[in-house]
N, C-alpha and C positions, 0 to 999 in steps of 0.2 A: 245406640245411645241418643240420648235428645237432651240438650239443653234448653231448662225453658229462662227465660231473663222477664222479670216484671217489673215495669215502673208505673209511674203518674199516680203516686199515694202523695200523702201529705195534711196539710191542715186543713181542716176547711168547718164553717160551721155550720150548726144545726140547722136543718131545712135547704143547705145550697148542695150543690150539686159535683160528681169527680166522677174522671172515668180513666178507669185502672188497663193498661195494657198489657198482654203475654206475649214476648215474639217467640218463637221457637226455632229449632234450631235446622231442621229439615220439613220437611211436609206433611200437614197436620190434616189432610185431605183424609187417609186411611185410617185416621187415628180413631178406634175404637169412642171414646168422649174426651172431653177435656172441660175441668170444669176450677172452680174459685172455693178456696175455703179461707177458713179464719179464725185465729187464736187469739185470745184478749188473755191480759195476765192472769195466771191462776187457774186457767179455763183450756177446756182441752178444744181441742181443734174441729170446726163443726164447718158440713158442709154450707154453701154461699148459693151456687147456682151449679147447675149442669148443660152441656152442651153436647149429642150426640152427634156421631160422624152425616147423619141422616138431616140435622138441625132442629132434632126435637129438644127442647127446654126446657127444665124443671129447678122449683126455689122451695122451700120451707118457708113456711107462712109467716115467719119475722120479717125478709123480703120483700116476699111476692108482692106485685104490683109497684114497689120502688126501685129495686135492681132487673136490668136486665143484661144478660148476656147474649153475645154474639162474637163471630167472627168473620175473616176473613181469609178463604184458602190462598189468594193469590200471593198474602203478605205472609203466610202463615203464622197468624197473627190470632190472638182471641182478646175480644175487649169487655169488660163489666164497665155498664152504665149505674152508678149511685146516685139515683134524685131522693131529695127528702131525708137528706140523711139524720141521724139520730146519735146523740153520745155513747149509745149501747153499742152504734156500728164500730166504733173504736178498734180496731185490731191489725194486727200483722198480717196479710192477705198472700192466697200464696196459689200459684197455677196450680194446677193437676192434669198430667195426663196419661191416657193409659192405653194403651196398644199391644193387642192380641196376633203374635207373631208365631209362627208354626206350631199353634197352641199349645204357646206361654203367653201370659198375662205379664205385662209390662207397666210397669208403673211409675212415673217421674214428678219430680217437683222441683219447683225456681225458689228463691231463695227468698223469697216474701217482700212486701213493700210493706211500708207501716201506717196505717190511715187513722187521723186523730181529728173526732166530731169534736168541737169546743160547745159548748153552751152560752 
């Protein structure tokens, strides 16, 4: 089992900048990827960023080049940087991760932070 805990959402407006934290709950060294997604009302849940156990990174082109992610194993921790943000970024944001254990495919999530772009 892994608890992930997210915070540092909130208000902030259009073009400034938040950076969202995951701590987890044991050691995120082995963990297959851990990655950010995000649900805005009405709208299903779509991925944000990815981070693989390796540190390879991948976004969907609404992001790329304004979000980045990263982590850190010592805290086991994973952080999204949001610059430039946009009223469309609007959403409940939420960790993911997933950990391939005597192959089984494990899959976890934290209970989302809420981020609201003002205009």
């Amino acid at each position: 089992q892994v608890q992930l805990v997210e915070s540092g959402g909130g208000l902030v407006q259009a073009g400034g900048s938040l950076t969202l934290s995951c701590a987890a709950s044991r050691s995120i060294f082995n963990m297959n990827s851990m990655a950010w997604y995000r649900q805005a009302p009405g709208k299903q849940r779509e991925l944000v960023a990815t981070i693989t156990s390796g540190g390879s990174t991948n976004y969907p082109d609404s992001v790329k080049g304004r979000f980045t992610i990263s982590k850190d194993n010592s805290k086991n921790t994973v952080y999204l940087q949001m610059n430039s943000v946009k009223p469309e970024d609007t959403a409940v944001y939420f960790c993911n991760a997933k950990i391939l254990e005597r192959l089984t495919l494990y899959e976890y999530w934290g209970q989302g932070t809420q981020v609201t772009v003002s205009s």
